[in-house]
C-alpha positions in Angstrom: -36.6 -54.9 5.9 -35.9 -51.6 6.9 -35.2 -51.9 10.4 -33.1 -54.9 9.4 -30.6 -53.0 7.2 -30.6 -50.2 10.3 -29.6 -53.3 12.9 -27.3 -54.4 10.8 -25.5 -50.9 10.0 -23.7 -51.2 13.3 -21.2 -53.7 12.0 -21.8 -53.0 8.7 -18.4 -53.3 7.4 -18.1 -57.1 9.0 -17.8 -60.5 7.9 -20.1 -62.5 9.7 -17.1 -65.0 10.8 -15.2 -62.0 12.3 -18.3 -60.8 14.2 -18.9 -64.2 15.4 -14.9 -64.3 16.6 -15.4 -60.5 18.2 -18.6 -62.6 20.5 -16.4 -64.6 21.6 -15.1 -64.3 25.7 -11.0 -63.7 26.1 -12.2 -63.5 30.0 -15.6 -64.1 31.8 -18.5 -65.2 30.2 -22.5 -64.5 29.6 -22.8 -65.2 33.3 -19.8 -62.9 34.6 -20.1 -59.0 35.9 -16.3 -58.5 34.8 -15.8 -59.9 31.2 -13.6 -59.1 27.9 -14.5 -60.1 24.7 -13.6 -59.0 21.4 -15.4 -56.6 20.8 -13.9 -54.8 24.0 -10.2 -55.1 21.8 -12.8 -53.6 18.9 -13.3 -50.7 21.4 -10.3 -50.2 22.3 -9.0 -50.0 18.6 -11.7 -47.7 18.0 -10.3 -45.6 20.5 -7.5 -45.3 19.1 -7.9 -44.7 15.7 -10.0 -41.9 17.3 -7.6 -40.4 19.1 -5.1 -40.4 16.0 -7.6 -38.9 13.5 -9.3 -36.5 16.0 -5.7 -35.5 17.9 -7.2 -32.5 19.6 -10.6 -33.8 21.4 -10.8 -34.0 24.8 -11.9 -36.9 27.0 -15.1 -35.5 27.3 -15.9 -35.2 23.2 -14.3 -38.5 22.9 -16.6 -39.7 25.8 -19.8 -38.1 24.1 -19.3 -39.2 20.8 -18.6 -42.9 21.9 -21.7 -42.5 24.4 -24.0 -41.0 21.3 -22.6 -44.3 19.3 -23.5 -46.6 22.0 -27.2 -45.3 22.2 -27.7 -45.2 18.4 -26.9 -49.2 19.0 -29.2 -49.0 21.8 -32.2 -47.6 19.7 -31.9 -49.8 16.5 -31.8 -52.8 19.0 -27.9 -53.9 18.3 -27.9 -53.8 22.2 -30.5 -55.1 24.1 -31.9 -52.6 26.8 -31.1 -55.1 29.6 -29.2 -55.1 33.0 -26.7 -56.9 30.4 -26.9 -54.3 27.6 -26.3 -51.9 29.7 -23.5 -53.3 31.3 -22.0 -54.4 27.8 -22.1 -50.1 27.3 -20.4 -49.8 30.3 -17.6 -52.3 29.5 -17.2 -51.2 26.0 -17.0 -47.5 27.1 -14.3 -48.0 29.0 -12.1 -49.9 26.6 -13.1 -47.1 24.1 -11.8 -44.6 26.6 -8.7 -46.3 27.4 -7.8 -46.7 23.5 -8.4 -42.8 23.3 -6.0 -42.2 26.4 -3.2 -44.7 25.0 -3.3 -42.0 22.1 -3.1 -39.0 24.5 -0.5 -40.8 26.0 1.4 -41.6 23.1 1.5 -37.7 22.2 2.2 -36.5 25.5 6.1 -38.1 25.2 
């Protein structure tokens, strides 16, 4: 019961509709080594709001505390420790990252 509250806690805050819509491909698929879904716009949101709330971190704070977020979903198995779970860090990483530096780049101006 436990360990399903924990699994859970990682979209905690969700409907299950909107998480079913964030599985869902904008480009690639299951099958694809290059793929967006929407949880990669989630990512990138996430970035952002980041980046507004925490104006002076750098890109590598913002980096560790997405990669420390990523391996807490990692260990309650939200993310499967799979060539695929690992890429779906990868991918979501970056789209965190880029959210973060459209917030640097917003301030910069």
């Amino acid at each position: 019961m436990a360990k399903d509250w924990l699994k859970e806690s990682g979209a905690a805050f969700l409907p299950k509709a909107v998480q079913q819509r964030l599985d869902k491909y904008l480009v690639g698929d299951d099958h694809s080594t290059f793929y967006i879904n929407g949880w990669s716009l989630w990512h990138m949101a996430a970035g952002v709001v980041f980046g507004l709330i925490f104006s002076g971190a750098s890109y590598k704070v913002a980096l560790a505390v997405h990669t420390l977020w990523e391996l807490y979903t990692l260990g309650i198995g939200v993310t499967a420790p799979t060539a695929r779970g690992f890429l779906d860090i990868v991918v979501d990483t970056v789209f965190f990252m880029v959210g973060f530096a459209m917030t640097k780049g917003a301030r910069s101006r």
